[in-house]
N, C-alpha and C positions, 0 to 999 in steps of 0.2 A: 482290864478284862471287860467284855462287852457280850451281854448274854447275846443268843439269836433260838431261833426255832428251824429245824433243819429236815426238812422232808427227801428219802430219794425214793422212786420205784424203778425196781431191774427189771427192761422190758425183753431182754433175749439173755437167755443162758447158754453154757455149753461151751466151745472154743476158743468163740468171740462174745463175750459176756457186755453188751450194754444196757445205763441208766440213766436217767435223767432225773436231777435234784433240784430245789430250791433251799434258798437263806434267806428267812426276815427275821429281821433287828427288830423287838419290839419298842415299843417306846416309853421304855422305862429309864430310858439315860437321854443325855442331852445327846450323843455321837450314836450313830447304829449304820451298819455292815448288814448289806443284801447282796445276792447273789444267784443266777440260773445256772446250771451247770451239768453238763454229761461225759458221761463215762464209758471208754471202752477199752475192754481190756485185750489185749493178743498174748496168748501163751509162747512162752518161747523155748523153755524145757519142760522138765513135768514140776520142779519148784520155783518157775519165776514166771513172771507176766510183762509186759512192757505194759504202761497203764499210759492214755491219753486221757485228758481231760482238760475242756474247753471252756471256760467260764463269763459270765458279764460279769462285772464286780461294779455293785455303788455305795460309795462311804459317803454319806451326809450326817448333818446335821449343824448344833448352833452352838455356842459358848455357852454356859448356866445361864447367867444376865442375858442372853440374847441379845448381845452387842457385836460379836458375830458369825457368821453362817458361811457354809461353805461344803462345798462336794467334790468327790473325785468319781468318774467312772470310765473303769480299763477293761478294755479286754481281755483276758490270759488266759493264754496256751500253754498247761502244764505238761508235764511228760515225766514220767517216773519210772523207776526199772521194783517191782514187786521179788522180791529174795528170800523164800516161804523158808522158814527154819522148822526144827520140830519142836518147839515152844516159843521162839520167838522169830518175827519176822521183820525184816526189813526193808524200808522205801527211800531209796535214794533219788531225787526228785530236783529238774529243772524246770522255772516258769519265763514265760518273755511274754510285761504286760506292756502293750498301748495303753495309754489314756490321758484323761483331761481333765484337769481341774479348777477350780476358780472358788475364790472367799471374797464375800465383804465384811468389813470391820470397820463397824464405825461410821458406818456413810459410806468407806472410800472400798473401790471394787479392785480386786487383784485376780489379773486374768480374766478370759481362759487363757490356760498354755496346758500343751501337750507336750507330753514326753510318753519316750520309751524304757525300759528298765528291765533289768533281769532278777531272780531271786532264786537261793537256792536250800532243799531243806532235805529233811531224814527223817522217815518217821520211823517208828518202833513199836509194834503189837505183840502184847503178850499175849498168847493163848495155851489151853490145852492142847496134849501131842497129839499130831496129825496124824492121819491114817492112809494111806495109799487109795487116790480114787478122790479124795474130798479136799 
């Protein structure tokens, strides 16, 4: 597990709801995850949303010993279907990231090499019952 600090502001509401976020890793561990990312949502009934969300992703960092160092940074294009329940809600969620990474260990350097890659996840929010309109 890897803290971060995680800011977003919603710059349009209504419809078409978008934001734009930030992720810094602080540097309280030897690894740390940053991140730029925005968000827009399309309504598609009155309880679901299709969500886009475009991100940079950078993983760096070093071994403890500092023997060695190494980053990865992708770009992903996620896409998720939002499925509002009336206590609990659901996000069934595809991403497809580019990117590039390289380490050295030890003196000897590995990479760069690029790949592409897909990932897939579900998240689950519990809240208090919704109300018609919110």
């Amino acid at each position: 597990m890897q803290p971060y600090v995680d800011g977003y502001v919603q710059l349009r509401t209504g419809s078409h709801p978008f934001g734009l976020g930030a992720r810094l890793g602080p540097p309280v561990q030897s690894w740390r995850e940053h991140q730029v990312y925005a968000r827009y949502d399309v309504r598609v009934t009155s309880s679901s949303r299709l969500l886009l969300n475009p991100a940079l992703y950078i993983y760096e960092g070093a071994s403890p010993n500092g023997g060695s160092r190494g980053s990865f940074i992708g770009f992903v294009q996620g896409v998720g279907l939002l499925l509002e329940g009336e206590r609990v809600s659901w996000t069934p969620a595809l991403s497809l990231v580019a990117g590039r990474a390289k380490r050295d260990s030890y003196g000897e350097r590995f990479g760069p090499v690029r790949t592409v890659f897909g990932a897939a996840s579900l998240g689950l929010t519990f809240h208090s019952p919704r109300t018609e309109g919110k």
